[in-house]
Each structure stands twice: as C-alpha cells, then as structure tokens.
MARSE-326203 format. One record per residue (C-alpha): x, y negated, z. Coordinates in steps of 0.001 Angstrom, whole numbers, padded with zeros to 6 digits, always signed. Layout:
XYZ
...
REM end
This chain:
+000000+000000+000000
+001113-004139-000453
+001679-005410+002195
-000330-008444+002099
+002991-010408+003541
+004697-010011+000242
+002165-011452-001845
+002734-014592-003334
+000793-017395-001943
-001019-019565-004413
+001563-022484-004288
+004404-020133-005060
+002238-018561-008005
+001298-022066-009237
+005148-023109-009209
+006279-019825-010639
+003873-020117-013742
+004989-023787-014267
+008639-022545-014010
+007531-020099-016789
+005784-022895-018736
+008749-024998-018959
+011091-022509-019507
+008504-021563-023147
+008436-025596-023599
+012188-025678-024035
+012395-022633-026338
+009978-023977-028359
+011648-027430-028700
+015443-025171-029076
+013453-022924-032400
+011905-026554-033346
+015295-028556-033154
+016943-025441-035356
+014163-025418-037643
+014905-029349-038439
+018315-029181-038844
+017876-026671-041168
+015513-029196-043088
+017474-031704-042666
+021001-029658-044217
+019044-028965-046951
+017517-032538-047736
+020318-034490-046219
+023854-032841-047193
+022329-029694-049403
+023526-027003-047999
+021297-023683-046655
+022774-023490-042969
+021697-019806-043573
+023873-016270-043313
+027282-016406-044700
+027652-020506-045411
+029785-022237-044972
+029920-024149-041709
+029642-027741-041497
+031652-030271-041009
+032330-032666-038181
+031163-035614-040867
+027997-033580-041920
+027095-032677-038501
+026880-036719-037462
+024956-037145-040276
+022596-034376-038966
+022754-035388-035918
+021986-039570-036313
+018783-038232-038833
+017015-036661-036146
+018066-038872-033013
+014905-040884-032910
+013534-036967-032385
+015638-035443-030078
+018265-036531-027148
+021750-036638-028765
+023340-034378-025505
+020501-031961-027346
+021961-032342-030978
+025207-032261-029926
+024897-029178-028113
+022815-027583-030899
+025304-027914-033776
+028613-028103-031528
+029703-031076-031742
+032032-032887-029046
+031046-036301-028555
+033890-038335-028967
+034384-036252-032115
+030503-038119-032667
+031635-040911-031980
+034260-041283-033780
+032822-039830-037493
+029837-042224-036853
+032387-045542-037021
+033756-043569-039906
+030482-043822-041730
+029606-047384-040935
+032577-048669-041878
+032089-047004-045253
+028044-048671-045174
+030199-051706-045769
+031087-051461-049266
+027343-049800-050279
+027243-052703-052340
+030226-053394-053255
+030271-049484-054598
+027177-050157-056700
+028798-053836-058430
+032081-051647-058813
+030028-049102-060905
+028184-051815-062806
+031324-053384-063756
+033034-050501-065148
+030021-049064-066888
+029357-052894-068721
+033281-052820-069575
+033707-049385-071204
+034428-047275-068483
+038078-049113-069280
+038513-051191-066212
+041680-050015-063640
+040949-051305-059761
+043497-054668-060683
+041001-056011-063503
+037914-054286-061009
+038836-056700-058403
+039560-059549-060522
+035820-058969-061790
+034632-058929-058321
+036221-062364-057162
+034983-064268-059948
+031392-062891-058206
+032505-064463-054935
+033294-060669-053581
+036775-061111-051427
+038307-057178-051378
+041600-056007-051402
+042891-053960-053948
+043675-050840-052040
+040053-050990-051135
+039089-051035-054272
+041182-048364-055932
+039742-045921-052723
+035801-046875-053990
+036724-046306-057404
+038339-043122-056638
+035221-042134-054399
+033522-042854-057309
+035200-040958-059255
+035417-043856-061712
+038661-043320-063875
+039898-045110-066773
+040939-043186-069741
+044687-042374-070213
+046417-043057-073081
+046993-041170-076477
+048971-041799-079474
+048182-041411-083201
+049551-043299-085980
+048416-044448-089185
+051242-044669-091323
+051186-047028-094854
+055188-047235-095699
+055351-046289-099555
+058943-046952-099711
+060781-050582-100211
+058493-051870-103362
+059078-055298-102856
+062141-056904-101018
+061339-057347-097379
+060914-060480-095461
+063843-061097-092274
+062235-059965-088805
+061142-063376-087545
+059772-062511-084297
+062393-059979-083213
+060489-058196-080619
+059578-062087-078971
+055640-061677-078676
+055517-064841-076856
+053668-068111-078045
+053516-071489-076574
+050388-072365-078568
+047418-070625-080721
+048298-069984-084373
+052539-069741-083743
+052526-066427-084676
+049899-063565-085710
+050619-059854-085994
+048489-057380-087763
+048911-053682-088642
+046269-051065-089820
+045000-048024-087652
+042667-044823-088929
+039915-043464-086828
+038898-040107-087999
+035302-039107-086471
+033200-036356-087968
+031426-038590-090648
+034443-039393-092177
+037665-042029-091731
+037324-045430-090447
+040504-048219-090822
+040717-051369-088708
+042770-053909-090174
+043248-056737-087126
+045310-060330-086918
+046450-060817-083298
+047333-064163-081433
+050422-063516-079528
+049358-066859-077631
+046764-064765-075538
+046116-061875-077416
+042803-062880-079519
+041818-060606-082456
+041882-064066-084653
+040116-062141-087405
+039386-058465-088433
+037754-055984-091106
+036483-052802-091287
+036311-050339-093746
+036799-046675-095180
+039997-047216-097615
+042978-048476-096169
+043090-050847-099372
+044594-053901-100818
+040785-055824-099902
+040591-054662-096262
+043856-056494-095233
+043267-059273-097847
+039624-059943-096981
+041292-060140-093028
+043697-062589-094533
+041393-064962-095773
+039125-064944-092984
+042333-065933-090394
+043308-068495-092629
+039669-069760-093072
+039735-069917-089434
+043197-071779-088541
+042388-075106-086461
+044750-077674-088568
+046072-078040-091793
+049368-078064-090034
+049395-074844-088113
+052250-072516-089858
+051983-069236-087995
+054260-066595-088406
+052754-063473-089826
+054531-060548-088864
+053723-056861-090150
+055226-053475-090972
+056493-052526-094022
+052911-051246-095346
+052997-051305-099100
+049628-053619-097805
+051711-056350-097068
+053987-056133-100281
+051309-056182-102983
+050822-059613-104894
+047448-060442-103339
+048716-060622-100210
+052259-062588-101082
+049751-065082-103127
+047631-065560-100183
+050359-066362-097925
+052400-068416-100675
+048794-071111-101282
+048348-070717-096918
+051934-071823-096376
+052361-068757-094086
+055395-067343-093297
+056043-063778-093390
+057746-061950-090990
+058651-057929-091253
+060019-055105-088873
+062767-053146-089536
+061951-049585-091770
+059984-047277-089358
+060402-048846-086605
+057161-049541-084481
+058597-051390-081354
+059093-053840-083820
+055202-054609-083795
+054871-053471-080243
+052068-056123-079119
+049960-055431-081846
+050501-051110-081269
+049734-051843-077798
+046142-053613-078987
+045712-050595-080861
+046262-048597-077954
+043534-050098-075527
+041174-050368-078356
+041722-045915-078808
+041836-045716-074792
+039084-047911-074292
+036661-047020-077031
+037751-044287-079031
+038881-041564-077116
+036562-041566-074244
+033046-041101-076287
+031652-038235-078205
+031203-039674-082313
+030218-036192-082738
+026363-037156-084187
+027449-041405-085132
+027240-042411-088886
+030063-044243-090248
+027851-047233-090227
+027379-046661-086532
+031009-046398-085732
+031728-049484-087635
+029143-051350-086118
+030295-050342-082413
+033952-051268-083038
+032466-054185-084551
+031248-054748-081201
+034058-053135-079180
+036151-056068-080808
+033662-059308-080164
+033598-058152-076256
+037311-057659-076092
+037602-061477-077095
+034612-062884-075669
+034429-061014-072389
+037605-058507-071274
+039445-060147-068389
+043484-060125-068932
+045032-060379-065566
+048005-062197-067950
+045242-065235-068136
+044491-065493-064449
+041591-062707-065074
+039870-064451-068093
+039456-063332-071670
+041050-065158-074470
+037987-067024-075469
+037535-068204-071649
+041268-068664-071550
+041001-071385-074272
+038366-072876-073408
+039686-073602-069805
+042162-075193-071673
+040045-077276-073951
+041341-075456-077146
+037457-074411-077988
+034102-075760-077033
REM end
C-alpha cells in the first residue's frame, strides 16, 4: 500500500507540472530557433545546414545570428550555432565597416560598366572624385576586386602594310619624342585589322600627340589607298589655322607612299615623318592607342552574331567616347575634349 505520507501534496504537483511545462516551452523554442536558422542559411547565405555541409563560417554565422536577433536573445543564438562572442563581436564591425562602401560598390560598378568594363581602380577613383566621392585607392582596388570587376589584359596582333621601299622614305622626324607642346605639332596614324566572324574590319586613325585625340578616323573593309586618304582629308579639313604645320609621322605602309597621299600632304603643307623599316617602337604612341582600343573594345566582347555594319558602327562609337568622355590620368583625369576645353582650345 502508499503510504499516504509520500504522496505529493497539491503544491508540489502544481510546481512539478509547471517545471515540466517549462522545460517543453524551451524545447519547443530550441526545435523553433533550429528550424529558423535553417531558413534563414538557406535565404540568407544559401547554404542547406543539412547532413554532410559544410559548416559555417564565423562571418555567416553573425549574419545568422543579427537576422534573427529581434527573435531570439543573442546568448541563445550564440549558443545555438557556436559562436564565441567576442568572435561576434568582432565579425559584426567587420560587416559594418564594409556597409560603408554599399554605395560606393554600386557607383564603382556603374562606372566601369558605362566605360567598357576598361577602367583600372586609378582612372575608377579619378571617376569617383569628380562625383565628390573622397576614397583612397587601395580601397578602391579591394571593392573592385570584391567585385570581381577586372579590366581586360592586353593582347597583341599586328596588321602589317610594308610592300617593300616603293618610294624613297621620309627622315624619322619625331624619333620616338611623342611629346607636343600644342594641338596639331605632330599627328601619328597607322592602320590596324579586326577580324570578327562577318568578315575584316581596318581602322585607319590620326592621333594628337598633344593629348592623345583621335583628330580624325575611317572605317572600312579594304585596307586601301581611300581609307587612309579619306582620313587625310578629314584631319586636314579639321586643322584650327592656316598656319598649323603638324608633323605626320607613319610606318612605311605602301599607304603612305602612294601619290594620293604625297599630293595631299604636298597642297596641306604637311610634313612627313617615317620610322625606320619594321620597326614599331618607332610609332609606339599610336601602337599603344591601338592597344587600348583591342583591350578595351575588341577583345573583351563576343562579335560572334554582329554584322560588319554593326562592328563598324560600335567602333564608330568606341572612338567618339574615347575622345569625348575617357578620363586620362596624364590630363588630371579628363578626356582630351575636356582637356582642351579647360584650356580654352574648344568651345
């Protein structure tokens, strides 16, 4: 028999089944907190927090943990995904610090993506001051690589016009001295191919070695006697005075030796300038435009499905932008058309 001494009295039952109560009331908030931070892993960092993942990281598991604190305690989260709380602590200034440059992140993008995908972190940052945004460059060149916004590198291919020495060459003017004190001293210009599924493409470009501008171009599908001479007359239709002279220094492209061209720059007054036989450092300045032009535009984009009209037509454009609106860091960040007109030399 029970003895009736050992029964519980109805206080100690009451206290015992509220025990019991609050010991189901934490379980049930323990099985609710894992159930959110599963939800949470999968909206928050994607990952299924499910057999065989892999574990989290300290930075993920603040980021669990600061989604769900207006929810739960954070001794509770902490505990729950094993977290030590200075180790909190100290990812959470981690992340704020990075909530700095949210917008800074999104202009960054914006300003590569307008500019070609072309832009390195100096020219990024020079983009960013002229919009009143003071950042350092090492900060910048950590976004962009967070970003994973990378400029193109570099390739080389080379047209080549040289049909041997069919007119006697002019003496090498320039001599490697790409410098200019003034618009219109001296102008370089060369010819480069662009071979895209549709077909071959040929630029035919006059540079400014004053600040680089693409004084006049043409575009076309036969590396011909009319594609440099139709670029010819246009830079001479465009020279500011009757009294600017420049230099006009080439290869040895039979282009430059044919009599259309020597007639041209005979009535202009021009005086022709020539490197030495195969010898492209010669023309180096004007190479090196042809070079940002490939890495810029060419290389980086698929012309797999683009017409020849429609590659024409965007290095058309590729060209207008690179005078109009590509920042030089050589002009205090501006591009040659801004360049000259904070100097008064345009309107």
């Amino acid at each position: 028999m029970t003895n009736p001494n050992d029964m519980p009295t109805p206080g100690a039952a009451r206290e015992e089944l509220e025990r019991q109560l609050e010991v189901l009331r934490r379980d049930i908030r323990r099985l609710q907190l894992e159930q959110d931070l599963l939800k949470k892993a999968n909206e928050i960092i994607k990952k299924d927090l499910g057999i065989n993942q892999p574990p989290l990281t300290n930075r993920e598991k603040t980021l669990l943990v600061d989604a769900l604190r207006s929810t739960y305690t954070l001794s509770e989260l902490l505990g729950q995904v094993g977290l030590p709380r200075s180790s909190y602590f100290y990812h959470r200034a981690r992340l704020n610090a990075a909530d700095r440059y949210v917008e800074v992140r999104r202009t960054i993008a914006d300003i590569f993506e307008r500019n070609h995908r072309c832009y390195g972190y100096r020219r990024i940052r020079a983009s960013l001051t002229k919009q009143s945004v003071s950042i350092s460059e090492k900060v910048v060149q950590r976004l962009m690589k967070q970003e994973s916004l990378v400029a193109a590198a570099p390739k080389r291919r080379r047209y080549g016009s040289y049909l041997g020495e069919i007119s006697p060459a002019p003496e090498n003017l320039i001599n490697r001295d790409f410098s200019a004190t003034a618009p219109n001293e001296k102008w370089l210009t060369d010819i480069t191919e662009f071979q895209i599924p549709a077909g071959k493409v040929y630029l035919s470009p006059m540079i400014d070695c004053f600040d680089g501008m693409v004084v006049s171009w043409a575009i076309g599908t036969r590396p011909d006697a009319a594609l440099v001479n139709s670029m010819l007359d246009a830079a001479i239709d465009g020279v500011a005075t009757g009294s600017d002279r420049p230099v006009v220094h080439s290869d040895r492209g039979a282009h430059y030796r044919w009599p259309g061209w020597l007639k041209r720059m005979a009535d202009a007054k021009l005086v022709r300038s020539m490197s030495r036989k195969g010898y492209s450092p010669d023309n180096a300045a004007c190479e090196g435009f042809f070079g940002r032009l490939k890495t810029e535009h060419f290389y980086p984009r698929d012309w797999q499905s683009a017409t020849i009209e429609q590659f024409m037509q965007a290095l058309d454009a590729y060209i207008r932008w690179y005078n109009e609106k590509r920042i030089k860091i050589s002009l205090g960040s501006l591009s040659p058309v801004e360049y000259r007109r904070s100097l008064g030399i345009v309107a």
